[in-house]
DSSP file (Angstrom, degrees, kcal/mol; ACC not computed):
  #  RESIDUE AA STRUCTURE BP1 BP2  ACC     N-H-->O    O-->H-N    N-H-->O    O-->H-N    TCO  KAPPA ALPHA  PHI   PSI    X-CA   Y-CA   Z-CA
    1    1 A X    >>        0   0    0      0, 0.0     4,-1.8     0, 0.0     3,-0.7   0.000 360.0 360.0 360.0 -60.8    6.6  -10.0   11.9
    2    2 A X  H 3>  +     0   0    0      1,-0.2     4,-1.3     2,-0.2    43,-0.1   0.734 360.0  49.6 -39.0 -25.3    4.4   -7.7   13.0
    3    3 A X  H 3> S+     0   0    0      2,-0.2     4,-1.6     3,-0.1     5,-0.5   0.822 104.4  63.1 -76.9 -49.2    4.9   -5.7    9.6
    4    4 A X  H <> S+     0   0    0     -3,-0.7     4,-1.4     2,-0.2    -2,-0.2   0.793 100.6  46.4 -65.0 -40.8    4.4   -8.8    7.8
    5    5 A X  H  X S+     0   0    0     -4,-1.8     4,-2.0     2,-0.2     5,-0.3   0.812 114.3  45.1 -80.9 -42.8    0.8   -9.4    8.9
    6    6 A X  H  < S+     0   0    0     -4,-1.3    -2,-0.2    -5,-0.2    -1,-0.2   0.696 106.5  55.4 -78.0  -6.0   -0.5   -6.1    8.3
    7    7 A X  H >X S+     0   0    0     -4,-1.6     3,-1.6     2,-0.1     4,-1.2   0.738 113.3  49.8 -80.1 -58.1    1.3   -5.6    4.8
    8    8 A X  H >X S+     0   0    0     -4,-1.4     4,-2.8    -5,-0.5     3,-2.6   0.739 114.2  45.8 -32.4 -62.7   -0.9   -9.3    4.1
    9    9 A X  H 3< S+     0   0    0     -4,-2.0    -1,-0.2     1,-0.4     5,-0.2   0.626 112.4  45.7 -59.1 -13.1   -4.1   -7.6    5.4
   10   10 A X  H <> S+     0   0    0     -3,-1.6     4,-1.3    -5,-0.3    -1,-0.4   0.811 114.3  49.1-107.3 -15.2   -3.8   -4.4    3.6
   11   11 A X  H <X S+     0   0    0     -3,-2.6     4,-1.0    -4,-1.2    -2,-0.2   0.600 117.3  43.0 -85.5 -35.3   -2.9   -6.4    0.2
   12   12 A X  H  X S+     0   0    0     -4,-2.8     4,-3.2     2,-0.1     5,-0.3   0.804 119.4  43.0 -55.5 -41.7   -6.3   -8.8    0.9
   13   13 A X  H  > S+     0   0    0     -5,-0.5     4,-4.7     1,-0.2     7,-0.2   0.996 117.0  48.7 -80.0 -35.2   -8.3   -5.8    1.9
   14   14 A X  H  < S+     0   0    0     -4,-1.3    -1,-0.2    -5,-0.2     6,-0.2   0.843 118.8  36.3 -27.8 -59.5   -6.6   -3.8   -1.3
   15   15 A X  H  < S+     0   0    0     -4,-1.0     3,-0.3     1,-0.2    -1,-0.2   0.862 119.4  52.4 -67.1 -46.9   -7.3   -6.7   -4.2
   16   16 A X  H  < S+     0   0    0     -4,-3.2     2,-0.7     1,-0.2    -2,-0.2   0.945 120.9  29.2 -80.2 -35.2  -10.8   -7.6   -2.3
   17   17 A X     <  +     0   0    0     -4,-4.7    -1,-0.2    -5,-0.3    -2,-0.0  -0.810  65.4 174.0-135.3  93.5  -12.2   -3.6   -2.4
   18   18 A X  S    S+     0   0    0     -2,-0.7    -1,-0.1    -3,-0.3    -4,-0.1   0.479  79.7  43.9 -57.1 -23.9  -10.9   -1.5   -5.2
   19   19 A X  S    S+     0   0    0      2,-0.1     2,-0.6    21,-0.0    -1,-0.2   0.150  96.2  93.0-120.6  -2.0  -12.8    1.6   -4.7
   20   20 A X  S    S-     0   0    0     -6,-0.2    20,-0.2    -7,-0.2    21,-0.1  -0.715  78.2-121.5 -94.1 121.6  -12.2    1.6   -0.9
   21   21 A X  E     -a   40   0A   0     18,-2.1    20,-1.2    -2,-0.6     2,-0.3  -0.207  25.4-153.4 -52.0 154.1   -8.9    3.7    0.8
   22   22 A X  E     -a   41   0A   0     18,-0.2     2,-0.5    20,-0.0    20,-0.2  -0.933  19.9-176.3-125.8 118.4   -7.0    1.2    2.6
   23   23 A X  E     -a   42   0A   0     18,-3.4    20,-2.6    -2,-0.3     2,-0.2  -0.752  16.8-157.3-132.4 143.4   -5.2    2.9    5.4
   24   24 A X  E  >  -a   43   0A   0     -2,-0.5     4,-1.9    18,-0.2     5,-0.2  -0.698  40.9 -97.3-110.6 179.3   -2.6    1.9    8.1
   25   25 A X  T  4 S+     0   0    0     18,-0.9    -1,-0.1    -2,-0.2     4,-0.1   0.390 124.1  54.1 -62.2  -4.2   -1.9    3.6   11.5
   26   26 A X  T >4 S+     0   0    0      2,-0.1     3,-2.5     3,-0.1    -1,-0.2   0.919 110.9  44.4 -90.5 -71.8    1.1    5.4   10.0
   27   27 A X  G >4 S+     0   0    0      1,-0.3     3,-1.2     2,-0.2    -2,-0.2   0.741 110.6  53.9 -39.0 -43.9   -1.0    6.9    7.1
   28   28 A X  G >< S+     0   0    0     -4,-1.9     3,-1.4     1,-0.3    -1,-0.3   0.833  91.1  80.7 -75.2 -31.7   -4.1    8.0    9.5
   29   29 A X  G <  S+     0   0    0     -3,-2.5    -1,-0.3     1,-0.2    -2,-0.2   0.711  97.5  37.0 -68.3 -14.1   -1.6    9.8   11.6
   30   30 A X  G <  S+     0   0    0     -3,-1.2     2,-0.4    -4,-0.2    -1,-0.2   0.058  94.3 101.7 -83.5  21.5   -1.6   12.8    9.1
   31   31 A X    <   -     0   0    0     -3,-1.4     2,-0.6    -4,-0.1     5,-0.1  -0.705  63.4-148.6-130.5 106.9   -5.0   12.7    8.4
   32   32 A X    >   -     0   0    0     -2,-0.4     3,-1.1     3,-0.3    -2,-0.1  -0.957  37.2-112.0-112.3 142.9   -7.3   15.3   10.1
   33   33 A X  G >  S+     0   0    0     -2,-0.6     3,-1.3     1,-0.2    -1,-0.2   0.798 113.3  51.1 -42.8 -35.7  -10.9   13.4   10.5
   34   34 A X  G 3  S+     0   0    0      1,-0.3    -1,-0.2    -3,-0.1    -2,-0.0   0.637 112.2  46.5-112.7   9.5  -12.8   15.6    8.0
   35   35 A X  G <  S+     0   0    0     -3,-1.1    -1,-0.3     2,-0.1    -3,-0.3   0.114  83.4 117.9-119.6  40.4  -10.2   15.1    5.3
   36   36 A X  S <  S-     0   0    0     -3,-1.3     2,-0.3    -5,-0.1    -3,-0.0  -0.572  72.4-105.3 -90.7 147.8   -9.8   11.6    5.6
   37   37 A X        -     0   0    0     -2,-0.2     2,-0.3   -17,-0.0    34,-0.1  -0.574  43.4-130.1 -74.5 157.5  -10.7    9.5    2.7
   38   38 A X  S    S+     0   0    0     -2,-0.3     2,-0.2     1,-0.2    34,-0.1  -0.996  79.4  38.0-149.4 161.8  -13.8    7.7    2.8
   39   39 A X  S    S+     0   0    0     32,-0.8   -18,-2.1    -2,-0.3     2,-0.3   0.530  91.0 150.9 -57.9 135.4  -15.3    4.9    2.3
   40   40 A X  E     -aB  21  71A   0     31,-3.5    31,-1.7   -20,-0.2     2,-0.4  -0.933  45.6-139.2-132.8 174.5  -11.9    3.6    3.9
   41   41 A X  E     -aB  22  70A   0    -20,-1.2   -18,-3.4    -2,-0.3     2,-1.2  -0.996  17.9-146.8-125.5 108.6  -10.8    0.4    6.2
   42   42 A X  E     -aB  23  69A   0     27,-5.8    27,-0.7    -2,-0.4     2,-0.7  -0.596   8.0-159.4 -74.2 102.2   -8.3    1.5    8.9
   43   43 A X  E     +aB  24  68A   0    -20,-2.6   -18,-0.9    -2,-1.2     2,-0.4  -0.627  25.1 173.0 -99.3 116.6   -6.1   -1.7    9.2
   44   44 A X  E     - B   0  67A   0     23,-1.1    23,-1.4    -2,-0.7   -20,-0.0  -0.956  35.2-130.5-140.3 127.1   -4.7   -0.9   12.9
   45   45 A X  E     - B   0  66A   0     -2,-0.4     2,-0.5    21,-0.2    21,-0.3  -0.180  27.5-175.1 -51.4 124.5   -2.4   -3.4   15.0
   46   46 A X  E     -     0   0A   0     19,-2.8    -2,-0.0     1,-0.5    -1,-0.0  -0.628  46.0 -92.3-141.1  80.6   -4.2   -3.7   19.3
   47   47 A X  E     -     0   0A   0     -2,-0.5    18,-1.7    17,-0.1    -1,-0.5   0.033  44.1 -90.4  82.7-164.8   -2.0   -5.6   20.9
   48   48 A X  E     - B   0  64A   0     16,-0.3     2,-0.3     2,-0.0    16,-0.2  -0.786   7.1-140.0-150.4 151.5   -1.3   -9.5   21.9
   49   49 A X  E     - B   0  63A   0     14,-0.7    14,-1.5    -2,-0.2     2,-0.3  -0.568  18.2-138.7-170.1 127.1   -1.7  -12.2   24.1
   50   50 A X  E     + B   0  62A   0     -2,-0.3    12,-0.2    12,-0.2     3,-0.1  -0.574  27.4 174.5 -85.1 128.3    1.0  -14.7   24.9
   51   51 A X  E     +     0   0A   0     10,-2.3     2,-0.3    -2,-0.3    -1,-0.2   0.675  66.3   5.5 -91.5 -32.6   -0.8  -18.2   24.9
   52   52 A X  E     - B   0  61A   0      9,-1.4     9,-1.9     2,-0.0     2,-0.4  -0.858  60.6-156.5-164.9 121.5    2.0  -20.4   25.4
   53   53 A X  E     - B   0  60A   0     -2,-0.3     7,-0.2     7,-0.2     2,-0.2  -0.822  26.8-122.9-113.9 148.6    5.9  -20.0   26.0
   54   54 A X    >   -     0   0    0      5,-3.0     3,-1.6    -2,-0.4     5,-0.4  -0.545  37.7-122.2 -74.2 132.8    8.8  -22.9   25.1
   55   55 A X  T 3  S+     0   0    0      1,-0.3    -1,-0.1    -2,-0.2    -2,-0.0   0.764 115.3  63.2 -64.8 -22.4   10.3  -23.4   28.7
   56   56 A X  T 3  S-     0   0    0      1,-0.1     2,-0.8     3,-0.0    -1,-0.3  -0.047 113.2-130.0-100.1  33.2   13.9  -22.5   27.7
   57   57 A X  S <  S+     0   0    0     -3,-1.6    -2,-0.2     1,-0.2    -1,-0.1   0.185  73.4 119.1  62.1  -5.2   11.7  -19.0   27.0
   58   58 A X  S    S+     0   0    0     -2,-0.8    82,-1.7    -5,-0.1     2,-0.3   0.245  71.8  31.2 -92.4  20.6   13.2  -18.6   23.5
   59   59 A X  E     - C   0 139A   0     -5,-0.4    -5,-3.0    80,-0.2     2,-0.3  -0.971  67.2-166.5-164.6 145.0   10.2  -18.8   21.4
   60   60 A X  E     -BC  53 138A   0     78,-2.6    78,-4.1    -2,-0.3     2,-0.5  -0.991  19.5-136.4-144.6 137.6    6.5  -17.5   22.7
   61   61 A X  E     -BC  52 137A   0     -9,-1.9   -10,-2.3    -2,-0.3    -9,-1.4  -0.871  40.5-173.5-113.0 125.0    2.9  -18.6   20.4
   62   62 A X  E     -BC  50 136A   0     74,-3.9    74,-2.8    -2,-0.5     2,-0.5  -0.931  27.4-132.0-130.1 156.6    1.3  -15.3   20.6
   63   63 A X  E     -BC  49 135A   0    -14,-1.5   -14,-0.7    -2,-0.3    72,-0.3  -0.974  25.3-154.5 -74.9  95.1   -2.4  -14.0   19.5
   64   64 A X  E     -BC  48 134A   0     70,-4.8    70,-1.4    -2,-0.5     2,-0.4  -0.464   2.6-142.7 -71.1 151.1   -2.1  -11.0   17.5
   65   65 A X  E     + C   0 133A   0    -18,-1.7   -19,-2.8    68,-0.2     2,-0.3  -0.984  19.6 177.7-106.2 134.3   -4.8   -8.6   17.4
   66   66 A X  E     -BC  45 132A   0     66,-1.2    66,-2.9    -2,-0.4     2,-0.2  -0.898   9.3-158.4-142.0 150.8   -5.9   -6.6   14.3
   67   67 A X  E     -BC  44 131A   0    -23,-1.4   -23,-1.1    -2,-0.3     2,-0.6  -0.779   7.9-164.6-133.6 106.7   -8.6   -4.3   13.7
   68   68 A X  E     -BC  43 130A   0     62,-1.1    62,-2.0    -2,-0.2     2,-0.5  -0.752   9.4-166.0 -94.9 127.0  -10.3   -3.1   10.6
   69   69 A X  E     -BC  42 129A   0    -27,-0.7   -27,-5.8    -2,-0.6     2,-0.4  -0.887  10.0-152.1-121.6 131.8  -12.1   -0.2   11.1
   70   70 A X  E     -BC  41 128A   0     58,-2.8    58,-2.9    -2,-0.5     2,-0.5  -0.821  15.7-160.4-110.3 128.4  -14.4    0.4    8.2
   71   71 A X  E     -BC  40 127A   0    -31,-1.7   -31,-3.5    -2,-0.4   -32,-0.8  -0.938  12.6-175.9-115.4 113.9  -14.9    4.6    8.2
   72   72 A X  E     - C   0 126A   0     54,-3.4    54,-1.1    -2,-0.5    12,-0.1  -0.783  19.3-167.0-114.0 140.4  -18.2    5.7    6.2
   73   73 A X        +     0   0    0     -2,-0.4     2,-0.2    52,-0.2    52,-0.2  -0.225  26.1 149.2-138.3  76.0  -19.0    9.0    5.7
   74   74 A X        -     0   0    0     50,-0.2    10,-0.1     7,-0.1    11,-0.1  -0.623  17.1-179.6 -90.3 139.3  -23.1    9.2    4.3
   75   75 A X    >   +     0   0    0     -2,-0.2     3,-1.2     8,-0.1     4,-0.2  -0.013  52.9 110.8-129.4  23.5  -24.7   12.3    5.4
   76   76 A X  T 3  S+     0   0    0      1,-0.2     6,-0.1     2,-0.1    -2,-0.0   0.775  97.1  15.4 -44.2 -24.6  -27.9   10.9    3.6
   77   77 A X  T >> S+     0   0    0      4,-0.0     4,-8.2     1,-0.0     3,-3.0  -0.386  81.2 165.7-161.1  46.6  -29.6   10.5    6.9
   78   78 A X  T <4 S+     0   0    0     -3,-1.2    46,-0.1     1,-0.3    -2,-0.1   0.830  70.6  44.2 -70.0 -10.3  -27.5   12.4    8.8
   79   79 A X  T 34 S+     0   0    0     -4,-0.2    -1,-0.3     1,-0.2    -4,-0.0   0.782 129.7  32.9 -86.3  -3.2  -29.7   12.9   12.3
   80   80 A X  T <4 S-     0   0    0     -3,-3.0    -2,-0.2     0, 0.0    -1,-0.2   0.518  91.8-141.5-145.1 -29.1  -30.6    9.0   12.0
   81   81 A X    >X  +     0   0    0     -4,-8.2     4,-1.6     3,-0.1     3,-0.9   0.415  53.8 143.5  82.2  -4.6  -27.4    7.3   10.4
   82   82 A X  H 3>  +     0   0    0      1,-0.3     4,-1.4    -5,-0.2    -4,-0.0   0.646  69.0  35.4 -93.3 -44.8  -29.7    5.4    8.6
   83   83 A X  H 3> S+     0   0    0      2,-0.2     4,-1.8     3,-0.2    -1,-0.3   0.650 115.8  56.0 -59.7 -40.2  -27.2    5.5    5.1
   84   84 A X  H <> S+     0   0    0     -3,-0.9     4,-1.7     2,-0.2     3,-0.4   0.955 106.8  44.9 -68.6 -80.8  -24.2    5.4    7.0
   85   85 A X  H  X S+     0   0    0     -4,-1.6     4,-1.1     1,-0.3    -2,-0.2   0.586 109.9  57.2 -21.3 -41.5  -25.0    2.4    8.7
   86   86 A X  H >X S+     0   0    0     -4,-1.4     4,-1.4     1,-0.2     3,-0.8   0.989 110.4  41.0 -65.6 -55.6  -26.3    0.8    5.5
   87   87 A X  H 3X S+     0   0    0     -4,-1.8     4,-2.6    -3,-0.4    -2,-0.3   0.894 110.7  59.1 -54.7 -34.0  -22.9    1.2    3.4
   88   88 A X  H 3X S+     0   0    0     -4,-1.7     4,-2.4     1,-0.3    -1,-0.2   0.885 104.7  52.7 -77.0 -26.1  -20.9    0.2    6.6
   89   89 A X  H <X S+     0   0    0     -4,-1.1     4,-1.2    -3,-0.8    -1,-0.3   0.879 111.6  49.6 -62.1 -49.6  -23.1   -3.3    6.4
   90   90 A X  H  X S+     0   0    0     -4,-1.4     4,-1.7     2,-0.2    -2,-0.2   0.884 110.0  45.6 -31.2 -72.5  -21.9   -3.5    3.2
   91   91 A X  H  X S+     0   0    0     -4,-2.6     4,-4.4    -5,-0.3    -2,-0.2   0.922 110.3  49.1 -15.9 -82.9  -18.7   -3.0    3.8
   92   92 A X  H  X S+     0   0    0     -4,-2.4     4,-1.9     1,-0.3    -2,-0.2   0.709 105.9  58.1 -67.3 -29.7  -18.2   -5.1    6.6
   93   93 A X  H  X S+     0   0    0     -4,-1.2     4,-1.2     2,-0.2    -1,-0.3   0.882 107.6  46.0 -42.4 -57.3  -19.9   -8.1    5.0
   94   94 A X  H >X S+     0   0    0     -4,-1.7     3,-4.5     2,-0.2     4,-1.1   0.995 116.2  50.2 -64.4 -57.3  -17.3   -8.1    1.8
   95   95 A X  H 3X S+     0   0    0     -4,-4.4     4,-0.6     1,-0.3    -2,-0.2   0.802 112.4  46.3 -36.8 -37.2  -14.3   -7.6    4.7
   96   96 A X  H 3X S+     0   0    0     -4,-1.9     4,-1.0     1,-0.2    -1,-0.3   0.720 111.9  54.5 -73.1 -28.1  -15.8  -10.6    6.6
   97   97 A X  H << S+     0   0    0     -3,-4.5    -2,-0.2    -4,-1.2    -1,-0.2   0.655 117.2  31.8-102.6  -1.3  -16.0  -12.5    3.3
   98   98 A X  H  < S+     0   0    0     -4,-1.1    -1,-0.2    -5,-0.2    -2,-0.2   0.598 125.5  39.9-130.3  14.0  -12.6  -12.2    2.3
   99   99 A X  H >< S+     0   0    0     -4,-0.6     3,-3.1    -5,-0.3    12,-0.3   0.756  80.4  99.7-107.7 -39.9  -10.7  -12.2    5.9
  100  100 A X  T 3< S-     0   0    0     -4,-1.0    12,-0.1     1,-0.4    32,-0.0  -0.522 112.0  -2.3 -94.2 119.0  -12.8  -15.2    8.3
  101  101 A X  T 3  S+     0   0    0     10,-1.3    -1,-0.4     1,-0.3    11,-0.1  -0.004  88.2 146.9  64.0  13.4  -10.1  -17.7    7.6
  102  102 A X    <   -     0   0    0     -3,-3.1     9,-0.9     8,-0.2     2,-0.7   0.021  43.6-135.5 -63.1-179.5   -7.6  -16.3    5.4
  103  103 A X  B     -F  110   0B   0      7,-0.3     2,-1.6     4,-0.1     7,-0.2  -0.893  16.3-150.8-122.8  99.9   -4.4  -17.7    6.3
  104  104 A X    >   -     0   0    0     -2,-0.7     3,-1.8     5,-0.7     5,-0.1  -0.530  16.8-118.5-112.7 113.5   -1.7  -15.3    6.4
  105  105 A X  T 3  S+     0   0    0     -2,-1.6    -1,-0.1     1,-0.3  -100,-0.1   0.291 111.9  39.1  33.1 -90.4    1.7  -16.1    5.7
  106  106 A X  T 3  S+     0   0    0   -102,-0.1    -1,-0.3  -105,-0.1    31,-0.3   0.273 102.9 106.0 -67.4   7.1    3.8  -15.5    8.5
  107  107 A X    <   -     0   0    0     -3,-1.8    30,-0.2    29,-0.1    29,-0.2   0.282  57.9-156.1 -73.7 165.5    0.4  -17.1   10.6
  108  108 A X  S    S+     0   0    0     27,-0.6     2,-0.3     1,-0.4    28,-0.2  -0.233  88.0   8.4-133.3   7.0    0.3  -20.8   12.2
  109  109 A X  S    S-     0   0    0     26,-0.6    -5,-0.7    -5,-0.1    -1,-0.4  -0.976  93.1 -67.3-163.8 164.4   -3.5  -20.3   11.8
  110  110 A X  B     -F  103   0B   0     -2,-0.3    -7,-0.3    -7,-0.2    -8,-0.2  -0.651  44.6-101.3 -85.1 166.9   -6.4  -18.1   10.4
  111  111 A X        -     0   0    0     -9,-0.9   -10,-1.3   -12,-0.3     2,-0.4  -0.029  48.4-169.3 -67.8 139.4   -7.5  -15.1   11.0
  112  112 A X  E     -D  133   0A   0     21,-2.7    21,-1.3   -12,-0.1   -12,-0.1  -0.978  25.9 -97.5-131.0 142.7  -10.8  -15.5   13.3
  113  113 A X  E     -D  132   0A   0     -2,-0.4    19,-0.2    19,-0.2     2,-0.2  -0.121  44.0-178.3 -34.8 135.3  -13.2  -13.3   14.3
  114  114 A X        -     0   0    0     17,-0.7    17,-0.3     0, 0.0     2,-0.2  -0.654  34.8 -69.1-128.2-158.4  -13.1  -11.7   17.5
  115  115 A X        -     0   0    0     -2,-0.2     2,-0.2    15,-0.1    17,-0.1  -0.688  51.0-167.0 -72.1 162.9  -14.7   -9.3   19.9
  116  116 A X        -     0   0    0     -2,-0.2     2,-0.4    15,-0.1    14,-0.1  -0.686  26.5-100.4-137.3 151.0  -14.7   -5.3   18.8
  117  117 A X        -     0   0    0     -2,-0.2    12,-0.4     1,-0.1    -2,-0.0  -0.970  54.2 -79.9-107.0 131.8  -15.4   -2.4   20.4
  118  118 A X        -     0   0    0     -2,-0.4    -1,-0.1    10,-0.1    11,-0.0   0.555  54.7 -94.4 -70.1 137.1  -18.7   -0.8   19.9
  119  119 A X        -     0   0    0      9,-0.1     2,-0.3    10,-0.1     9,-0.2  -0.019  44.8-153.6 -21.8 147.2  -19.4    1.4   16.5
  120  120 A X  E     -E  127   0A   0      7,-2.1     7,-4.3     2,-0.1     2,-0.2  -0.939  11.9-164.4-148.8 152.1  -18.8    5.6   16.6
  121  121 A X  E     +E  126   0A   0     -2,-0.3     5,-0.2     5,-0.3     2,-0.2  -0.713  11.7 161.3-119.6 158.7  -19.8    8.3   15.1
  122  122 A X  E >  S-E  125   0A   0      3,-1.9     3,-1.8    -2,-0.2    -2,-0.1  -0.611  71.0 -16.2 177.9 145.2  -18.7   12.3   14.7
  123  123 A X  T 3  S-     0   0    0      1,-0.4     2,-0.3    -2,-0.2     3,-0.1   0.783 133.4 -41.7  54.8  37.8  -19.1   15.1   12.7
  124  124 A X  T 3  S+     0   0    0      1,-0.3    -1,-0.4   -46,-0.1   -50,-0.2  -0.022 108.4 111.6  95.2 -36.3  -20.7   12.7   10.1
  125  125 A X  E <   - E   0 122A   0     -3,-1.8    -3,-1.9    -2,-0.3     2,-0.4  -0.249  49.7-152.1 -63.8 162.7  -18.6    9.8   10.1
  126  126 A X  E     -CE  72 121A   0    -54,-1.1   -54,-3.4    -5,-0.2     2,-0.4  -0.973   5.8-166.6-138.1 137.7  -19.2    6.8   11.1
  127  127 A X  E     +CE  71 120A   0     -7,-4.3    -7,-2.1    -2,-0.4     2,-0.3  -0.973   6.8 178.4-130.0  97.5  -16.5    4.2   12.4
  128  128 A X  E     -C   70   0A   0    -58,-2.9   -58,-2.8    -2,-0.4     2,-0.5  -0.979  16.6-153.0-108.9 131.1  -17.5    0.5   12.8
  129  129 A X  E     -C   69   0A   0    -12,-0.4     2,-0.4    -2,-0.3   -60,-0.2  -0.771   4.5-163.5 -74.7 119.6  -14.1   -2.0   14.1
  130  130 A X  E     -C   68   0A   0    -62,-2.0   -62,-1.1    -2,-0.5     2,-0.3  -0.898  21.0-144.8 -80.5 133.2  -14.3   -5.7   13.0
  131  131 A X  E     -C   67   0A   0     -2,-0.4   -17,-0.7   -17,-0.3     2,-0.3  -0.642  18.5-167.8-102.3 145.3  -11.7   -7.1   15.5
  132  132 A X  E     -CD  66 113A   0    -66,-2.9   -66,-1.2    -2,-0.3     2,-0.5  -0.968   6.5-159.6-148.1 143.2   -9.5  -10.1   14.1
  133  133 A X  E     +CD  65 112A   0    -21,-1.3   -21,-2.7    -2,-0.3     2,-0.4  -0.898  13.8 167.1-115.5 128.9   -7.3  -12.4   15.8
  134  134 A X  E     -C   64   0A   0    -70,-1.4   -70,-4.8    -2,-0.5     2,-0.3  -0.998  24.4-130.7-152.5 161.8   -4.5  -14.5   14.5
  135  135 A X  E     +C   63   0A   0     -2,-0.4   -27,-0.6   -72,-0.3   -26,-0.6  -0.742  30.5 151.6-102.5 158.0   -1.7  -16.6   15.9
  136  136 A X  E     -C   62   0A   0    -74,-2.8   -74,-3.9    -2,-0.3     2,-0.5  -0.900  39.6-108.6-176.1 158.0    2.2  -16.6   15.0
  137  137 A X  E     -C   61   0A   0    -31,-0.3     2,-0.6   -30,-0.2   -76,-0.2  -0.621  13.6-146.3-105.1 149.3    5.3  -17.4   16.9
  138  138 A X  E     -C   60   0A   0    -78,-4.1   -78,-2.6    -2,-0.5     2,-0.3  -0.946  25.5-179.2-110.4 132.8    8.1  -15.0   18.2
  139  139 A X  E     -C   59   0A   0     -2,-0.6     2,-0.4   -80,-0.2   -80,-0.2  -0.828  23.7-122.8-117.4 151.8   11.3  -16.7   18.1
  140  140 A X        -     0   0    0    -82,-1.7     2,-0.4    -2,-0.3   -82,-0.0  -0.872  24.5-156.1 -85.6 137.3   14.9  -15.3   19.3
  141  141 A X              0   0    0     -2,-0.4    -2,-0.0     1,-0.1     0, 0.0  -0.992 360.0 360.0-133.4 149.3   17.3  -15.3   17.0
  142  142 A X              0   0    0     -2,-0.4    -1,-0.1     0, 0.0    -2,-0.0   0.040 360.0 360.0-116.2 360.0   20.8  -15.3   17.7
């Protein structure tokens, strides 16, 4: 299930942004920061939150959490970020326009915005997270 929701999100973010890497947590793990591609969108799984479990415990309505983290690398402006910052605006505006509500498959809901954790920089990059939230159920199956 889990599998299922980031293969959607990496096949939305794929279609929507043609010239952009699209990269999952597997892929990034060979990846030293200053040969990463860029511009790319890091599509990376954070966790859960059980909302609501069926009392005979065999099925649980969980929140997933997703993050795409849009990785820029402008050195146009490099003491001021002022370039990075613009393309990362960019960015995140087409990601927001083609993720806030998609519906993803294996889903009971759409995707919604959520809180992120703050923009980073290094060594030239710049890293902003759009946070996303979506619901789906875990069933046992026997």
């Amino acid at each position: 299930m889990f599998t299922n929701i980031e293969t959607a999100l990496v096949d939305v973010l794929k279609a929507a942004l043609p010239d952009v890497h699209i990269l999952t947590a597997d892929e990034l793990s060979d990846i030293e920061e200053g040969r990463q591609p860029t511009p790319a969108v890091h599509v990376i799984y954070n966790g859960y939150r059980v909302i609501e479990n069926r009392p005979d415990k065999k099925a649980s309505r969980v929140s997933m959490n997703w993050m795409t983290v849009i990785a820029i690398r402008n050195l146009s402006d490099r003491s001021g970020g002022s370039g990075a910052r613009k393309d990362a605006v960019a960015l995140s505006d087409k990601i927001a326009g083609k993720l806030l509500g998609h519906h993803v498959a294996s889903s009971v809901g759409p995707l919604a915005l959520t809180n992120a954790p703050a923009p980073a920089g290094n060594k030239g990059f710049l890293y902003v997270p759009l946070a996303w939230s979506v619901e789906t159920i875990l069933q046992r199956t026997d």
